[in-house]
Backbone as ProteinMPNN parsed JSONL, in Angstrom:
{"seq_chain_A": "XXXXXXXXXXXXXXXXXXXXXXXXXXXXXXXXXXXXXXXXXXXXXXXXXXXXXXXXXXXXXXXXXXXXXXXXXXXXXXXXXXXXXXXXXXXXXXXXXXXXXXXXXXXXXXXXXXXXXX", "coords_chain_A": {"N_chain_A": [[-11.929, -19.997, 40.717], [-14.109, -19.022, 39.544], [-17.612, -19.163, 38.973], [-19.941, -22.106, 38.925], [-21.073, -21.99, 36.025], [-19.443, -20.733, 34.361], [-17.315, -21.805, 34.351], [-18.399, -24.305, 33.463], [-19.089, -23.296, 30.94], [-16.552, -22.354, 29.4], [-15.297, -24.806, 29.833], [-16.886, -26.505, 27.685], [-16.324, -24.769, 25.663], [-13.571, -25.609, 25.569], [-13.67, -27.742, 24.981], [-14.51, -28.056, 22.281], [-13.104, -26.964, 20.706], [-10.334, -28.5, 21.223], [-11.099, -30.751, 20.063], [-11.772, -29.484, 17.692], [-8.918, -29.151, 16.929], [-7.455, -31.552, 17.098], [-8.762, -33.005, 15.559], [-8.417, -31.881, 12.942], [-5.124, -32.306, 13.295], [-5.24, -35.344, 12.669], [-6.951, -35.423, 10.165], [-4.937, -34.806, 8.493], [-2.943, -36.266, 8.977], [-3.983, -38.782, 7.701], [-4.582, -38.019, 5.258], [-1.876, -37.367, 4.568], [-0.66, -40.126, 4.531], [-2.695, -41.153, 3.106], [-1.793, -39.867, -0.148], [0.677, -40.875, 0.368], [-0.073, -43.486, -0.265], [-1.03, -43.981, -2.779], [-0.88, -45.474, -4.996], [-1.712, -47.997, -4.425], [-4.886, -49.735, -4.69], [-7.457, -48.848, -2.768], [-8.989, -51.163, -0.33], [-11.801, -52.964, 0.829], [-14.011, -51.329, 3.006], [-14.093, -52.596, 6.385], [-15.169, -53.944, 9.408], [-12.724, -54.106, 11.3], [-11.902, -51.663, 10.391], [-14.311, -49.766, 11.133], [-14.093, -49.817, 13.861], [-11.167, -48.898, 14.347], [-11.801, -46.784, 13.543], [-13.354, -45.671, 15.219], [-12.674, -45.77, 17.448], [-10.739, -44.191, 17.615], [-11.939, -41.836, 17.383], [-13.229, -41.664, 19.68], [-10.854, -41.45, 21.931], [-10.183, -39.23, 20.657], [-12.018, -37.387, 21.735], [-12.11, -37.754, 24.342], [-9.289, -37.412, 25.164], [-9.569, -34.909, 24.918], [-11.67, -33.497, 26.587], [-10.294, -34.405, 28.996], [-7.916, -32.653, 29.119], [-10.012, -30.126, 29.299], [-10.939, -30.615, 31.713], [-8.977, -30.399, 33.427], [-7.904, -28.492, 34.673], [-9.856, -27.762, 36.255], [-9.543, -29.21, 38.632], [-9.561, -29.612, 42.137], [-6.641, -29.893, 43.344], [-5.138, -29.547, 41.231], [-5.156, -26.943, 40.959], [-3.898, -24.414, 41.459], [-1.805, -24.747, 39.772], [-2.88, -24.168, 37.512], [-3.718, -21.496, 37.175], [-3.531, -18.588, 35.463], [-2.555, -16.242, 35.508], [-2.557, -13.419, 38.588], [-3.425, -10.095, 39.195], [-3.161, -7.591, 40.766], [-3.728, -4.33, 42.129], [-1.311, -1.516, 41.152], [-0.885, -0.145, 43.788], [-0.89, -1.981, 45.768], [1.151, -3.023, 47.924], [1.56, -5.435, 49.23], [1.072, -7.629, 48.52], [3.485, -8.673, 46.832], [5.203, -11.269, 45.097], [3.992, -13.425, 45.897], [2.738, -16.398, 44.844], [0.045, -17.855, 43.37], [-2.955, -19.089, 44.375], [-3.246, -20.0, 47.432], [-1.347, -19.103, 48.913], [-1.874, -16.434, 48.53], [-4.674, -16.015, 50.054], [-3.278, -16.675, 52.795], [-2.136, -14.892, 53.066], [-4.067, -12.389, 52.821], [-5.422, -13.369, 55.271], [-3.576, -13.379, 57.412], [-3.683, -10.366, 57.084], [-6.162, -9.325, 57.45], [-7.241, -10.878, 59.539], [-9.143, -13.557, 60.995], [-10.501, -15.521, 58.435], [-13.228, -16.629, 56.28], [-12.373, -20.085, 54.711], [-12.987, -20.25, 51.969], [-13.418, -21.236, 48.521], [-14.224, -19.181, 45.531]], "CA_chain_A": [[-12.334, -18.698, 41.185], [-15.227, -18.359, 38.803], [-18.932, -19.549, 39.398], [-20.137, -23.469, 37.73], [-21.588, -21.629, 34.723], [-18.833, -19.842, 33.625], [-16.661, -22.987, 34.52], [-19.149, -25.586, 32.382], [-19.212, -22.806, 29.405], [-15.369, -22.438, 29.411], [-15.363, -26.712, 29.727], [-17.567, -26.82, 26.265], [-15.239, -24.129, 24.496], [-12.205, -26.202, 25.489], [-13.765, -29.403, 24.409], [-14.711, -27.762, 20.659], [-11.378, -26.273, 20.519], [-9.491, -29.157, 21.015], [-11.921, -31.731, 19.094], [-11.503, -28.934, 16.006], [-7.648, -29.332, 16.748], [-7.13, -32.915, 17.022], [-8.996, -33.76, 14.141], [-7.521, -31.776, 12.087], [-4.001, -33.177, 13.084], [-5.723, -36.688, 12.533], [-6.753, -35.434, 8.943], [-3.879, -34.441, 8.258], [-2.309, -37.734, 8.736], [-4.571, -39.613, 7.09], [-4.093, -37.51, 3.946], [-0.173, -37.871, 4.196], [-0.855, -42.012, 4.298], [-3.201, -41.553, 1.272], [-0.699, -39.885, -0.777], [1.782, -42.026, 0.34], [-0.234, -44.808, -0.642], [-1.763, -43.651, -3.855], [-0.84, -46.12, -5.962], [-2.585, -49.021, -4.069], [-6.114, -49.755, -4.322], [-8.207, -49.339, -1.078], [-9.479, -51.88, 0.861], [-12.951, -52.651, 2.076], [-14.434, -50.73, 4.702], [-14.868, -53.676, 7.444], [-15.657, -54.166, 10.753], [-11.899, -53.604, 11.646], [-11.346, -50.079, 10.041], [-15.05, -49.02, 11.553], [-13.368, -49.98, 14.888], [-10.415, -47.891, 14.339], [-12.407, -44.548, 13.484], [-14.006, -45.274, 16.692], [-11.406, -45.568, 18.746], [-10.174, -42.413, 17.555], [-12.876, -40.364, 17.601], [-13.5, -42.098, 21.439], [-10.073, -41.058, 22.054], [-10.122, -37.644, 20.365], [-13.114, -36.527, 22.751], [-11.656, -37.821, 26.22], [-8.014, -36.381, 25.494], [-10.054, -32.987, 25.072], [-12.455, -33.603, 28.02], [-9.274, -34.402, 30.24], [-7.472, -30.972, 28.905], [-10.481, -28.813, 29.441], [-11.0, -30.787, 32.879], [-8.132, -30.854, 34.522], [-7.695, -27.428, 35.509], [-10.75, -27.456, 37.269], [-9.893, -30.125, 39.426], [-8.919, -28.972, 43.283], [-5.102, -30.744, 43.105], [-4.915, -29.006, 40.209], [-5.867, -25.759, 40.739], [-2.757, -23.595, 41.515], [-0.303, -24.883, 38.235], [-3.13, -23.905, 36.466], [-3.44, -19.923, 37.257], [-2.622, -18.09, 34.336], [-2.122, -15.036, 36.297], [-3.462, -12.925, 39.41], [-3.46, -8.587, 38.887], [-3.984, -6.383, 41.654], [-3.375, -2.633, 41.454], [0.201, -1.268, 41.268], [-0.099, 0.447, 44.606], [-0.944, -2.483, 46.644], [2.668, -3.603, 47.855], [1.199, -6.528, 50.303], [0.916, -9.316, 47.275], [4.631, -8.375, 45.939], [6.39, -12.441, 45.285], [2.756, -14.048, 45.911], [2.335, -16.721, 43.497], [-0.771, -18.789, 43.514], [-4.532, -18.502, 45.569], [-3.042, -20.53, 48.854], [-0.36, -17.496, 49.535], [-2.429, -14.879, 48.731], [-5.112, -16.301, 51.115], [-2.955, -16.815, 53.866], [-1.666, -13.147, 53.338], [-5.191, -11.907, 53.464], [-5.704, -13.556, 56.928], [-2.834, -12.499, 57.962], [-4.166, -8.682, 57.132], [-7.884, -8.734, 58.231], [-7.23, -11.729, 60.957], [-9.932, -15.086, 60.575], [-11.384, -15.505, 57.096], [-13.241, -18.278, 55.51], [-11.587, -20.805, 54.19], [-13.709, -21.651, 50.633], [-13.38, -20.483, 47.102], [-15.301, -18.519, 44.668]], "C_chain_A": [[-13.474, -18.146, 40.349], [-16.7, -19.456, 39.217], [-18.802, -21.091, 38.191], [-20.545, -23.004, 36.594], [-20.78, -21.367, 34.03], [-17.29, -21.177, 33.637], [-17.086, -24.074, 33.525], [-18.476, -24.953, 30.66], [-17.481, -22.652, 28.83], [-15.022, -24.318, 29.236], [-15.699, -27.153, 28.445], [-16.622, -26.453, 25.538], [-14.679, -24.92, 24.134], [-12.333, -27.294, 24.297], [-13.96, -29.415, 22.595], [-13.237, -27.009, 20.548], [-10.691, -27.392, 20.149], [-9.882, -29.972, 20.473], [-11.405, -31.13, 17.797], [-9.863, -29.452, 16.054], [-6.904, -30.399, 16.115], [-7.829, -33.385, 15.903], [-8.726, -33.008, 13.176], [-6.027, -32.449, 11.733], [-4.568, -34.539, 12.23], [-6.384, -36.741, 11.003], [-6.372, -35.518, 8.199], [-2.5, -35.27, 7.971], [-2.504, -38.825, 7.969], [-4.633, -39.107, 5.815], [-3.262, -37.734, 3.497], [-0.333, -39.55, 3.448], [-1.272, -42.024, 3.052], [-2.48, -41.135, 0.707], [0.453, -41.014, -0.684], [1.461, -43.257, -0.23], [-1.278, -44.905, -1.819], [-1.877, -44.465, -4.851], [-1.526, -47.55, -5.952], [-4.43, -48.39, -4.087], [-7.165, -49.603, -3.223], [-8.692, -50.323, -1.09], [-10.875, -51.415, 0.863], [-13.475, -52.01, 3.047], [-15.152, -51.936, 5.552], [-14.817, -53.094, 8.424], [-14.237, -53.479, 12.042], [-11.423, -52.235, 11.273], [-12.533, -49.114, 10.67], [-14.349, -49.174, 13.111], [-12.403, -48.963, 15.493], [-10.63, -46.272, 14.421], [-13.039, -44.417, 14.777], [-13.43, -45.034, 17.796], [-11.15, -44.598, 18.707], [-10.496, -41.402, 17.333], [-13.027, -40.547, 19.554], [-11.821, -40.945, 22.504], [-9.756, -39.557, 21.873], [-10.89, -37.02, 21.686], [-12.452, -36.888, 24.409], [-10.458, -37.234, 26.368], [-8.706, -34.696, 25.388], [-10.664, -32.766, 26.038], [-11.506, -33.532, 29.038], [-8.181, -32.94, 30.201], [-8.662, -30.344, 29.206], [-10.911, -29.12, 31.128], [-10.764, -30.365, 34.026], [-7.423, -29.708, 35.674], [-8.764, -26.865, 36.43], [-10.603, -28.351, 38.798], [-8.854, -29.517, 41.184], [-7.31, -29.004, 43.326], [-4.689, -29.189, 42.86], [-4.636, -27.417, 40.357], [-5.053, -24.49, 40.585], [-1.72, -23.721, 40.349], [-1.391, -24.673, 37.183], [-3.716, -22.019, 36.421], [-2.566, -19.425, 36.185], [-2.412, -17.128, 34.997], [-3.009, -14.469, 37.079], [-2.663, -11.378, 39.035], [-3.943, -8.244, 39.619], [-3.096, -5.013, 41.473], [-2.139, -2.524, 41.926], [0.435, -0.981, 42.725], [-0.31, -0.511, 45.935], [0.241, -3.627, 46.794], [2.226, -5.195, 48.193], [1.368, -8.069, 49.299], [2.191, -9.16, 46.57], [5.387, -10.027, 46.289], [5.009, -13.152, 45.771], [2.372, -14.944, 45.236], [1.028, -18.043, 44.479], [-1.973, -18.546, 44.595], [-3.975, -18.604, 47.016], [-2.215, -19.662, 49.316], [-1.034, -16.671, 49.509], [-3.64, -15.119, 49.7], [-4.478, -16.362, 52.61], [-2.557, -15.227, 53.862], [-2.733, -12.317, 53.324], [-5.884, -12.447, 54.965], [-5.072, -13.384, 57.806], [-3.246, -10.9, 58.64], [-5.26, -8.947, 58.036], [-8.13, -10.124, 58.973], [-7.973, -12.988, 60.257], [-10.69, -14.483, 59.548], [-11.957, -16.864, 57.361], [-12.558, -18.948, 54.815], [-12.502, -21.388, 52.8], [-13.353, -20.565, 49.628], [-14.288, -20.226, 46.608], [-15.404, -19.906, 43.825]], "O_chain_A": [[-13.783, -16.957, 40.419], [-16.502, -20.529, 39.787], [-18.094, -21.251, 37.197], [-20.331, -23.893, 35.77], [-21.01, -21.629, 32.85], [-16.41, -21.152, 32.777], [-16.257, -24.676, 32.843], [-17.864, -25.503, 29.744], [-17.334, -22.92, 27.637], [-14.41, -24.747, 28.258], [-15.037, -28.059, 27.94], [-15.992, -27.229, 24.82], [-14.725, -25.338, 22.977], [-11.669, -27.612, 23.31], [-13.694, -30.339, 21.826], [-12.904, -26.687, 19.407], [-10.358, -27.517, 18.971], [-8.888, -30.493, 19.966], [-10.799, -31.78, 16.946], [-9.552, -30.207, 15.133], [-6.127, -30.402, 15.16], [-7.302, -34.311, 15.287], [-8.817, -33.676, 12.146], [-5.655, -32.921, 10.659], [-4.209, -34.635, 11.056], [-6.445, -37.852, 10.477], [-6.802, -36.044, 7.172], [-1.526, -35.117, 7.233], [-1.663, -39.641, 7.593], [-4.785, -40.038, 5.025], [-3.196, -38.201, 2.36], [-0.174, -39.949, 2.295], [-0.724, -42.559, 2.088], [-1.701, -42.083, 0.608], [0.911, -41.772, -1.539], [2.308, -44.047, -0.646], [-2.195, -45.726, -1.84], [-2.822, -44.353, -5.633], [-1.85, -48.186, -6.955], [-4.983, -47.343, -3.751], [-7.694, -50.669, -2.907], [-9.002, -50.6, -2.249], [-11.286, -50.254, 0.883], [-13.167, -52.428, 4.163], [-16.346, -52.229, 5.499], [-14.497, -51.911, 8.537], [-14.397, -52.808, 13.062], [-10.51, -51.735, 11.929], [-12.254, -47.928, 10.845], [-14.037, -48.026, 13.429], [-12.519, -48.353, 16.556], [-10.137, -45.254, 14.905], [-13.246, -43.351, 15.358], [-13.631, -44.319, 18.778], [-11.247, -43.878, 19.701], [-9.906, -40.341, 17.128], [-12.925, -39.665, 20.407], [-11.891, -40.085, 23.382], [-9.214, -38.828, 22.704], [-10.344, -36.275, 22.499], [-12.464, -36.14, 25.386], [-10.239, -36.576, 27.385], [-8.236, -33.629, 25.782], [-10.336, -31.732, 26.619], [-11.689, -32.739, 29.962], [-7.793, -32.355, 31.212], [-8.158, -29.343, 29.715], [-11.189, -28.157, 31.844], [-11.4, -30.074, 35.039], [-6.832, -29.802, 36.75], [-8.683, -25.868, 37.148], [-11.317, -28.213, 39.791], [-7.687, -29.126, 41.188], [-6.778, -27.894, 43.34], [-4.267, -28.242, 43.522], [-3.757, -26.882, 39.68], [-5.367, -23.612, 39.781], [-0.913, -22.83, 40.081], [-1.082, -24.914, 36.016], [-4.084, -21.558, 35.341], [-1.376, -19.656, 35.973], [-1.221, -17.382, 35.181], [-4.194, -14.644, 36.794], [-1.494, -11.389, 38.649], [-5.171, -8.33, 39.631], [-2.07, -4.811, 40.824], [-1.734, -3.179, 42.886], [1.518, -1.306, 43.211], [-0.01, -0.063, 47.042], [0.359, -4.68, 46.168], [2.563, -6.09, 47.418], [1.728, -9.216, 49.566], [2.066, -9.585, 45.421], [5.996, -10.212, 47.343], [5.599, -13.908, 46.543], [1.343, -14.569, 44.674], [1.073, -18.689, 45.525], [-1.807, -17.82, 45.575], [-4.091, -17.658, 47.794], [-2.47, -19.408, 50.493], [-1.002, -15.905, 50.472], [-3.682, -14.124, 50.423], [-5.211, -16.093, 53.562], [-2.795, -14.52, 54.841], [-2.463, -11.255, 53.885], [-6.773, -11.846, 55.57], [-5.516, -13.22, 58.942], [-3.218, -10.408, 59.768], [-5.204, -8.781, 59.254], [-9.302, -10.501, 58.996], [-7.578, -13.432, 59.179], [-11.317, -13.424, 59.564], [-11.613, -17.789, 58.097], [-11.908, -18.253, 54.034], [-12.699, -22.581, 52.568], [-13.081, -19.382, 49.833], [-15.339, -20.782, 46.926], [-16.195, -20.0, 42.887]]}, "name": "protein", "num_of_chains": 1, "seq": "XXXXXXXXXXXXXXXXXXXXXXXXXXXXXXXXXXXXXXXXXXXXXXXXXXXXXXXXXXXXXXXXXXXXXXXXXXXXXXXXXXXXXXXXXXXXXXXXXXXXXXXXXXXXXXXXXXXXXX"}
């Protein structure tokens, strides 16, 4: 229900939101391990541990891309409504949940609408 701009710029937030998130967890882990494993020497940085950081930076960015996605996607679109607010004194939307009811209960009222979204 909002325009592609305000849809993209909301898409970016998500994706720095949950990038800052997830790599923190993923710091956070990898700190624990080093403590835990303080008393050993590290290891090499090879070919197999540059691998690993890649994966899980690859990984970090598409589980955040698919969260800031997925509520855009048509399917989708109704389980992801955080809430609709219209004024106290308009009874007509009382037990309404979701765009596809409250559309059909506005064509109901004022007869043939269009059928597309904002």
């Amino acid at each position: 229900m909002t325009s592609s701009k305000c849809s993209t710029i909301g898409v970016l937030s998500t994706i720095g939101s949950q990038v800052s998130l997830f790599a923190m967890a993923g710091l956070s882990i990898v700190r624990l391990n080093g403590i835990g494993r303080s008393l050993r020497v590290p290891g090499e940085v090879d070919l197999v541990m540059s691998l690993k950081v890649t994966f899980g930076i690859l990984i970090t960015v598409v589980t955040s891309a698919a969260i800031a996605i997925a509520p855009l996607i048509h399917v989708l679109e109704n389980f992801f409504v955080n809430g609709v607010k219209f004024a106290d004194e308009l009874k007509i939307f009382i037990g309404a949940q979701g765009k596809g009811n409250i559309h059909r209960i506005l064509e109901a009222y004022y007869g043939r609408m269009k059928d597309t979204t904002l």
